[in-house]
Backbone bond lengths (Angstrom), bond angles and torsions (degrees), N, CA, C in turn:
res aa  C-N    CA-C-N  psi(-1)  N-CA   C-N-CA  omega(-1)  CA-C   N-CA-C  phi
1 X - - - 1.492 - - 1.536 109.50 -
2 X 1.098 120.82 157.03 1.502 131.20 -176.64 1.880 98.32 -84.13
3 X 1.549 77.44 -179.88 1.524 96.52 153.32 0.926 130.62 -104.28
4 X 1.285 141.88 -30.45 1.335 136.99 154.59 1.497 125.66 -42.83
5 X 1.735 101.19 -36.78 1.592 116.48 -172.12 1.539 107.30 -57.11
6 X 1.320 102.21 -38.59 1.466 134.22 -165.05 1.556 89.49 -70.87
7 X 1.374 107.50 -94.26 1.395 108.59 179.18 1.709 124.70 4.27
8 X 1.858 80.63 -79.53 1.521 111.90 -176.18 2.029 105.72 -20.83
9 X 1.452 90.88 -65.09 1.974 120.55 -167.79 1.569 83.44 -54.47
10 X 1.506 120.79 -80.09 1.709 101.63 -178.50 1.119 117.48 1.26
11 X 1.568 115.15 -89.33 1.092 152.21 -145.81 1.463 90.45 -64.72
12 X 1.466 142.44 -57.95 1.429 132.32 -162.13 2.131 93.32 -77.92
13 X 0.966 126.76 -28.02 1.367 121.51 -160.19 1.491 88.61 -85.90
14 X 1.031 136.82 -24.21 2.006 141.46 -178.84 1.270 99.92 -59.32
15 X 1.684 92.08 -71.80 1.266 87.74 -175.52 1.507 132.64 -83.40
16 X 1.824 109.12 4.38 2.133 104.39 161.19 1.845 100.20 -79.47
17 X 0.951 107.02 -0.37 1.745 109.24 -169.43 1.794 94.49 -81.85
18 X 1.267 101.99 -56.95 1.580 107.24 -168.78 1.555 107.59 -69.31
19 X 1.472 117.85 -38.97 1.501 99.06 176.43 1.569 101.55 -82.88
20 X 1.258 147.08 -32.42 1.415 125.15 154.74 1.367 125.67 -15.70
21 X 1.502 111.46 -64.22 1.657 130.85 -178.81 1.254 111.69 -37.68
């Protein structure tokens, strides 16, 4: 996997975390 790929997933799981919250 990349880093960006990686990144990318962060970035969508942050923000399903915060509208979860």
């Amino acid at each position: 996997m990349t880093n960006w790929f990686i990144n990318r997933l962060s970035k969508q799981l942050n923000m399903q975390k915060s509208r979860r919250t």
